[in-house]
C-alpha positions as CSV (number, residue, x, y, z in Angstrom):
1,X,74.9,80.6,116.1
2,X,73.8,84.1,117.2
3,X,73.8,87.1,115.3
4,X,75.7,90.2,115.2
5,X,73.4,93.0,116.2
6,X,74.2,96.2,114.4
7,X,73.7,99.6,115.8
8,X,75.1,103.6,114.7
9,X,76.2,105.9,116.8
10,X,77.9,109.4,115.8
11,X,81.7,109.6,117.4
12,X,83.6,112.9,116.6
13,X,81.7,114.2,114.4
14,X,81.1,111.2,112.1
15,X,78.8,107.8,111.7
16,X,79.8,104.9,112.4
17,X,78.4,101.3,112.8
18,X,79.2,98.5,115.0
19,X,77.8,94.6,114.9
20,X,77.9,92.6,119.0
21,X,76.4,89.8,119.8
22,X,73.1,90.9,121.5
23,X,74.5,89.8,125.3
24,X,77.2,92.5,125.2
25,X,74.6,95.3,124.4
26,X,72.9,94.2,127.1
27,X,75.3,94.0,128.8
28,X,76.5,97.8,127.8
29,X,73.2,99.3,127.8
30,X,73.2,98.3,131.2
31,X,76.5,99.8,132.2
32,X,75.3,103.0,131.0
33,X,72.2,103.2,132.9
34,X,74.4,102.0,136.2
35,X,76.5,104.9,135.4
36,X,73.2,107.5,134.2
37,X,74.8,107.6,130.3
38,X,72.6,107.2,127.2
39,X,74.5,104.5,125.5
40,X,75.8,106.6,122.7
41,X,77.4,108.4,125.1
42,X,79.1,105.7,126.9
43,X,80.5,103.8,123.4
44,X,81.9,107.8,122.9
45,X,83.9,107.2,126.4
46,X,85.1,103.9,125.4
47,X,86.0,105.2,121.9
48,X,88.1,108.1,123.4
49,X,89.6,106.4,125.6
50,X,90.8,103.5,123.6
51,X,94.8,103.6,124.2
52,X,95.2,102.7,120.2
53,X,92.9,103.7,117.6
54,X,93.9,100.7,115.7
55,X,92.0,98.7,118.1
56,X,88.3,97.9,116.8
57,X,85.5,99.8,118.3
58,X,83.9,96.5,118.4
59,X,86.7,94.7,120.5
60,X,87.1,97.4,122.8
61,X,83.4,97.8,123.5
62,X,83.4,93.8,124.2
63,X,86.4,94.5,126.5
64,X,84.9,97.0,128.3
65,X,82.0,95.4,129.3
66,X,84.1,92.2,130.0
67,X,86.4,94.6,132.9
68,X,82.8,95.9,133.9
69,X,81.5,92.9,134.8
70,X,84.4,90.6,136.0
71,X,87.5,93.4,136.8
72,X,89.5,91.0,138.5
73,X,89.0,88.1,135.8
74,X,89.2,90.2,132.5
75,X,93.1,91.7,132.9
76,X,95.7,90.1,130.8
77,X,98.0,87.6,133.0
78,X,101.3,90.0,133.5
């Protein structure tokens, strides 16, 4: 079983932690060099842009790097 890899970040004005699996930081630390972001500031985008705040940071930062990598295949059927 892998580990949770934690890393902080400050996000509107406040610390925060969150624990992936080593692939999806990876996988998000490349994202933001594709897109020239530090990665801090791309988990700010995905934080802001998450439609409900209720969501994890966590989930929504494995989503987003799901819809990165496979857009087509990471939709919900609907």
């Amino acid at each position: 079983m892998k580990h949770l890899r934690k890393r902080s970040f400050r996000l509107a004005g406040h610390r925060t932690s969150v624990a992936l699996e080593p692939e999806f930081w990876t996988a998000l630390e490349a994202l933001a060099a594709r897109q020239a972001l530090s990665l801090a500031a791309l988990v700010a985008a995905v934080d802001a842009a998450r439609p409900d705040p209720a969501l994890p940071l966590a989930s929504a930062l494995r989503v987003h790097a799901l819809r990165q990598h496979a857009p087509s295949q990471a939709r919900p059927p609907g």
